[in-house]
C-alpha positions as CSV (number, residue, x, y, z in Angstrom):
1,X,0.0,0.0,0.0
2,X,1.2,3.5,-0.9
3,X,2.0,6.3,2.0
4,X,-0.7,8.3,2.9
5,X,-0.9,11.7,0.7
6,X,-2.4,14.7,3.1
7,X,-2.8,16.6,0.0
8,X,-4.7,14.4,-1.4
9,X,-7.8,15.5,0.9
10,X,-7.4,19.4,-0.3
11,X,-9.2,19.1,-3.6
12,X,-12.0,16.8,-1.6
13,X,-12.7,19.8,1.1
14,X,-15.8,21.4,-0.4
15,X,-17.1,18.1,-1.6
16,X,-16.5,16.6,1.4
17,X,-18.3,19.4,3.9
18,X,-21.4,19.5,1.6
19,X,-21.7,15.9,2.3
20,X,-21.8,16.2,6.0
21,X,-22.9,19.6,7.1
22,X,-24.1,21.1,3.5
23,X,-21.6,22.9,2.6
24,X,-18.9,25.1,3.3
25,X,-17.6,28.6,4.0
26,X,-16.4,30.9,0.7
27,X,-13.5,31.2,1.1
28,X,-12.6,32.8,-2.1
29,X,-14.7,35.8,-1.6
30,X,-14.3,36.3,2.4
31,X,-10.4,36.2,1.4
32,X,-10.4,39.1,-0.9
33,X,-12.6,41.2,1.4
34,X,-10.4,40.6,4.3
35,X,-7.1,40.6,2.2
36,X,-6.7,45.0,2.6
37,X,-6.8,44.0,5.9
38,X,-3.6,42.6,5.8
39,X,-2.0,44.8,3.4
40,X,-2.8,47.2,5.8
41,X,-5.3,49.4,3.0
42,X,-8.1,48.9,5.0
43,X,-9.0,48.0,9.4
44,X,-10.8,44.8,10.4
45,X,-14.0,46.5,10.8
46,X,-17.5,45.8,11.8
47,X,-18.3,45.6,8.0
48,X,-16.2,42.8,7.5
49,X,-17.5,40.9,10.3
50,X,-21.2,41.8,8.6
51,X,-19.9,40.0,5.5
52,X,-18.4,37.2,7.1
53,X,-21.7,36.9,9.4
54,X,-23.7,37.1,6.1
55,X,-22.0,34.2,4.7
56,X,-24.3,31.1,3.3
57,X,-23.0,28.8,5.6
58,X,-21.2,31.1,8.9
59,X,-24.3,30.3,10.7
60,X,-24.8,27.0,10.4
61,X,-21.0,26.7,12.3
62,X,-20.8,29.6,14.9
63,X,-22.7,32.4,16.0
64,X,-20.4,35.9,15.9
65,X,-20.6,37.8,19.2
66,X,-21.5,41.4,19.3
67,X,-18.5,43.7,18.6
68,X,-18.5,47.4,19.5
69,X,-16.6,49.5,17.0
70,X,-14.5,51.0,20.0
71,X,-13.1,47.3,20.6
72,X,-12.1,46.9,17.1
73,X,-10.0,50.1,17.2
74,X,-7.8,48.4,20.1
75,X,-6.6,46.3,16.8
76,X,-5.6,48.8,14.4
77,X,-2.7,48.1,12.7
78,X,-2.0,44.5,14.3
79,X,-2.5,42.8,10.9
80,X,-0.5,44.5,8.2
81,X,1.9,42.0,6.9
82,X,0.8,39.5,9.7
83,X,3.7,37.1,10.8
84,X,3.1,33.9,11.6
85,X,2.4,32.2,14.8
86,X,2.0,36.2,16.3
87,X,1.1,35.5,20.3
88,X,0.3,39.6,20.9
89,X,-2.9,39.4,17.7
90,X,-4.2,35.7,18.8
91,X,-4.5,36.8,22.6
92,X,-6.0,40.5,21.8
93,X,-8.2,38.5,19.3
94,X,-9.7,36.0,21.8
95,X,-10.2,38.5,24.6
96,X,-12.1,40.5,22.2
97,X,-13.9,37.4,20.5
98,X,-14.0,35.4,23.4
99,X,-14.0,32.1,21.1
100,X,-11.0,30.3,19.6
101,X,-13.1,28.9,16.4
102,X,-14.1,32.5,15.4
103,X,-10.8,34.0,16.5
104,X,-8.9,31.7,14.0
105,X,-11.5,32.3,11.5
106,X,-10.7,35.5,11.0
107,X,-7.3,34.7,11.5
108,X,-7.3,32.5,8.7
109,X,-9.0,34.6,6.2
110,X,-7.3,37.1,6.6
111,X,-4.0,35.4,6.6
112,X,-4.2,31.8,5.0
113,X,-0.6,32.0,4.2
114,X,0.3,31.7,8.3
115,X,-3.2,30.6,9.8
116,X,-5.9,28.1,9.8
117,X,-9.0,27.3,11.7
118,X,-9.3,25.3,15.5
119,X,-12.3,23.1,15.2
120,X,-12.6,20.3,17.7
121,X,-12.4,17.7,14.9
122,X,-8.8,18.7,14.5
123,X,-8.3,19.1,17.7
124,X,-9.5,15.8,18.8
125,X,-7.1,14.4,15.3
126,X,-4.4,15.9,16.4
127,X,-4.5,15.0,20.2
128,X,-4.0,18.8,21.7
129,X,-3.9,19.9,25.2
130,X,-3.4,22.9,26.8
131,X,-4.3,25.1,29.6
132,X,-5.6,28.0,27.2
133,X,-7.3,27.9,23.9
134,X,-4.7,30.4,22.8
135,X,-1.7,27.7,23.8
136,X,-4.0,25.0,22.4
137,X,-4.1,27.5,19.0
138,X,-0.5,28.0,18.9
139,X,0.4,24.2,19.7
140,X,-2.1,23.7,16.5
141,X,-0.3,26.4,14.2
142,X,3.2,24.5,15.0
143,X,1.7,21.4,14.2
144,X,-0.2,22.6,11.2
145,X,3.5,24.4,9.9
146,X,5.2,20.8,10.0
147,X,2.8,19.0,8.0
148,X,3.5,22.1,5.5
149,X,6.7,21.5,5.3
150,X,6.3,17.8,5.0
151,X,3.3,17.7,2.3
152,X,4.3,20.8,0.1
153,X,1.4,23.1,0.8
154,X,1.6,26.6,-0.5
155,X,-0.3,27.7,2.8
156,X,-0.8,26.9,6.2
157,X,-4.7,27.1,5.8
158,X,-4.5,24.6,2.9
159,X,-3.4,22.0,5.6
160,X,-6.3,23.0,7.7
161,X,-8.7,22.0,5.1
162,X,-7.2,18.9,4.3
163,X,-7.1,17.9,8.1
164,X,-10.5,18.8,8.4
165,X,-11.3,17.0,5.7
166,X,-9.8,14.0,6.7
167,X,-11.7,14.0,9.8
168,X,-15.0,13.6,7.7
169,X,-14.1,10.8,6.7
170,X,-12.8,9.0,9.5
171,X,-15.7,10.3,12.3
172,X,-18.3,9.0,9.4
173,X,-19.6,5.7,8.5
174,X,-21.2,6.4,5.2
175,X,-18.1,8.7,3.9
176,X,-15.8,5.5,4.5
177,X,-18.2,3.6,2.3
178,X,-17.6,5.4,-0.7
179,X,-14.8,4.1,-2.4
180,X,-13.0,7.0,-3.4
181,X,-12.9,7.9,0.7
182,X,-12.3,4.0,1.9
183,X,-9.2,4.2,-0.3
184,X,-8.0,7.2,1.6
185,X,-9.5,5.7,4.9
186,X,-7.3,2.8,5.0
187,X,-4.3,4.9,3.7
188,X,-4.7,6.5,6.7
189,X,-4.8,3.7,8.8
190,X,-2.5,1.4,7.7
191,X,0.5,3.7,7.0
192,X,2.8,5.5,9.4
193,X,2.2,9.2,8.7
194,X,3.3,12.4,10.3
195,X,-0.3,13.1,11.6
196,X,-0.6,10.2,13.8
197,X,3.4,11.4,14.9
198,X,1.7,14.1,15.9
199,X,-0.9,13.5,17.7
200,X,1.1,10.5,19.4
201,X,3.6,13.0,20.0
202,X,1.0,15.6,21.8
203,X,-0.9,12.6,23.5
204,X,2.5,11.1,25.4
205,X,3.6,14.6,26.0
206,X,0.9,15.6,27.9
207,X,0.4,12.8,29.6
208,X,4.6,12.4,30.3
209,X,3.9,15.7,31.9
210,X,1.4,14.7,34.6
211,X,2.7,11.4,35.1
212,X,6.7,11.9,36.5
213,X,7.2,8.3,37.2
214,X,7.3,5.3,34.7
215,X,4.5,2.8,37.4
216,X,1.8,6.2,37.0
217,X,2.3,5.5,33.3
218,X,1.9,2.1,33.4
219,X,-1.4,2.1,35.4
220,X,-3.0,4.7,32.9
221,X,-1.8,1.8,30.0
222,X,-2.9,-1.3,32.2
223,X,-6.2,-1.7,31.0
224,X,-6.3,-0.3,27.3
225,X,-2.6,-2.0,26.6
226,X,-1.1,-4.4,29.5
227,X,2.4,-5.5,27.0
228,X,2.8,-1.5,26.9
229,X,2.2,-1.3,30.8
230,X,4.4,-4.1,31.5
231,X,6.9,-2.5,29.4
232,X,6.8,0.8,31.3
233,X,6.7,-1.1,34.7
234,X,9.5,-2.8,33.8
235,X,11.3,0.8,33.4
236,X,10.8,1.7,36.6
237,X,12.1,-2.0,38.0
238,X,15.3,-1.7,36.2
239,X,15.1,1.7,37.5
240,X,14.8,0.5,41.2
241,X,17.6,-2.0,40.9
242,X,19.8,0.1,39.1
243,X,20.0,2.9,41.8
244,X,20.5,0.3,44.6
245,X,23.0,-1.6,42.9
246,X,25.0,2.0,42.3
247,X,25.0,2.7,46.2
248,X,26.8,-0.6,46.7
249,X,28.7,-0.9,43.8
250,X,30.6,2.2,44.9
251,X,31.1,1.6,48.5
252,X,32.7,-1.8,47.4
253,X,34.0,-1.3,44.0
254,X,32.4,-4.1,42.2
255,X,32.6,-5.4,39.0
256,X,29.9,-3.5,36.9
257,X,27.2,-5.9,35.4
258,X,24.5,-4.8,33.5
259,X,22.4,-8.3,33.8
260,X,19.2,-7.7,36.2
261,X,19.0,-11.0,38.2
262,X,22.9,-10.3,39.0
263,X,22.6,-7.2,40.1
264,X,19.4,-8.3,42.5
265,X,21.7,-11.3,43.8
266,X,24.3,-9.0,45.0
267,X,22.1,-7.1,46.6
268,X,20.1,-10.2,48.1
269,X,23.8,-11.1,49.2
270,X,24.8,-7.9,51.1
271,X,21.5,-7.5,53.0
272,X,19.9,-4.7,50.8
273,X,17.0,-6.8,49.9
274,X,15.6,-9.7,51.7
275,X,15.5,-12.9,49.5
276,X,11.6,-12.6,49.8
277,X,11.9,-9.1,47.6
278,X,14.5,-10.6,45.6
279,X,12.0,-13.5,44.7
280,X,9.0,-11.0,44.0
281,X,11.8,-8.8,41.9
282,X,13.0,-12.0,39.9
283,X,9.2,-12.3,39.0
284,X,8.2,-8.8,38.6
285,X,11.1,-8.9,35.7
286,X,10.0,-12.2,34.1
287,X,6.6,-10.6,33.5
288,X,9.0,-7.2,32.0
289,X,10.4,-10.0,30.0
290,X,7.0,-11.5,28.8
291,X,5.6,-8.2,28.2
292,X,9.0,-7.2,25.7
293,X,9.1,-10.8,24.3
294,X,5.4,-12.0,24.1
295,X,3.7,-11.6,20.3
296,X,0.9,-10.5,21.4
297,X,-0.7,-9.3,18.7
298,X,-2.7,-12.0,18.0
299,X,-2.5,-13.6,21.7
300,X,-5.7,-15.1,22.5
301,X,-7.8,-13.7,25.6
302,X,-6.3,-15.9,28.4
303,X,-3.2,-15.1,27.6
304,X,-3.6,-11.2,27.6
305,X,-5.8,-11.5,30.4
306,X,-2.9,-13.5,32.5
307,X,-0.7,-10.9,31.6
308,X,-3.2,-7.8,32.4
309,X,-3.3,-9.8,35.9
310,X,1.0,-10.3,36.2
311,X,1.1,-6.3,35.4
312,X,-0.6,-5.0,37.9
313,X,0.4,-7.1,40.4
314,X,3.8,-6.1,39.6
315,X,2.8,-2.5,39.4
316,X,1.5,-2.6,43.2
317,X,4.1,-4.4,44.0
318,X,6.5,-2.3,42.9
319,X,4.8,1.2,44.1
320,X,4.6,-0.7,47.5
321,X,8.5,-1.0,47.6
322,X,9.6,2.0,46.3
323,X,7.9,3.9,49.2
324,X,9.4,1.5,51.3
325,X,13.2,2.2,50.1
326,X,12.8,6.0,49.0
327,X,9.8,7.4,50.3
């Protein structure tokens, strides 16, 4: 099967928001209104909201707050030759719009070189967290800029639409049924792409961030993926050895090993560990072992099940005896 072709999904934009909400914004002609905006001919003013509001479809997606003229004038001159990824016009933008859909709306049109628009089914695609809707934005810009670079696009709001299409086609049932979109569908699946390095990449990182220690990441794995939680518990065991072995390792300048059940011998040995901890240690890494080794891709349900079981066993135990030792 070929890669997977974002820009692929530009051309299917249009055809592909008719389908499922009946059609979309035009962008042609809300560009060239807004576009003296940026060249700095004209202000964002409350007649270019009017047009955008008077759009076809506008309504049908968000519902433009009212705008006093007065709070327009705090942004004159903010969007003449608009840079990309500009922190001081997104955050005077949402304070004034109060909504990070609109906000990059506007953004977008009047920009599409450096901006395109938050929706929740990119956001969702794309796996972003962050305490703010601006952070979330600019998290979504940066991520939006290296599929640019990767795909070829021209602009940054041409990988918007694409995203956007794609998720029609993968939150929908009958859009995967048409051949034309299945073919893409299972592109999309069944090829590593930079999109799901993405969103992998923004999923672990915010979850690396409120999880310091490797057995809080293996409980939040257990149930959805025990191999990946007995991988990550297994970490934090080789972890646990490691720094005892180092204490005594020094003190009596021993031979460096870097074989587990050694290490745990020697420290069985010279009293560090009873040979009951040892025992449960030895075990503990047998199921790391089974976890790295085991195919389990096509494991049948006892034998995932067995191993769900070994993990978090081995994850209590473990959290049970680090507080003993470092706690």
């Amino acid at each position: 099967m070929k890669g997977f072709d974002l820009k692929q999904l530009l051309p299917l934009y249009n055809e592909l928001g008719t389908l499922k909400y009946g059609g979309t914004l035009d962008f042609s002609r809300l560009e060239k209104i807004m576009e003296p905006i940026r060249l700095g001919s004209q202000e964002l003013s409350i007649e270019h909201l009017m047009a955008l509001k008077e759009d076809t479809h506008f309504p049908s997606w968000w519902k433009l707050p009212e705008i006093k003229t007065e709070e327009l004038n705090s942004l004159r001159g903010l969007f003449k030759n608009l840079n990309p990824l500009d922190f001081k016009v997104i955050q005077k933008l949402f304070e004034i719009f109060k909504n990070i859909e609109i906000m990059s709306c506007l953004l977008r049109l009047i920009c599409p070189k450096h901006y395109g628009i938050y929706s929740a089914p990119v956001e969702n695609l794309l796996s972003i967290k962050a305490e703010t809707p601006v952070k979330k934005y600019l998290i979504y810009l940066q991520n939006l800029g290296e599929l640019q670079e990767h795909y070829n696009f021209e602009r940054l709001a041409e990988v918007d639409m694409s995203l956007w299409a794609l998720c029609c086609i993968l939150n929908e049932d009958f859009l995967q049924q048409n051949p034309l979109y299945h073919q893409i569908y299972e592109e999309y699946l069944k090829t590593t792409n930079p999109i799901k390095k993405i969103s992998a990449r923004n999923a672990l990182q915010h979850i690396r961030r409120e999880n310091l220690i490797y057995l809080d990441l293996a409980e939040i794995f257990l149930d959805t993926d025990p191999e990946i939680a007995g991988i990550l518990a297994g970490k934090e065991l080789e972890g646990l050895v490691n720094r005892l072995y180092l204490e005594i390792q020094v003190r009596h300048k021993l031979y460096p090993t870097t074989k587990i059940p050694e290490k745990l011998d020697e420290l069985a040995r010279r009293k560090i560990i009873s040979d009951q901890v040892k025992d449960e240690l030895i075990s503990w890494w047998d199921t790391r072992n089974k976890a790295v080794h085991w195919d389990l891709a096509q494991a049948e349900g006892w034998k995932l099940e067995g191993l769900h079981q070994r993990v978090r066993e081995m994850i209590a135990g473990l959290r049970s005896l680090r507080e003993k030792l470092f706690d």
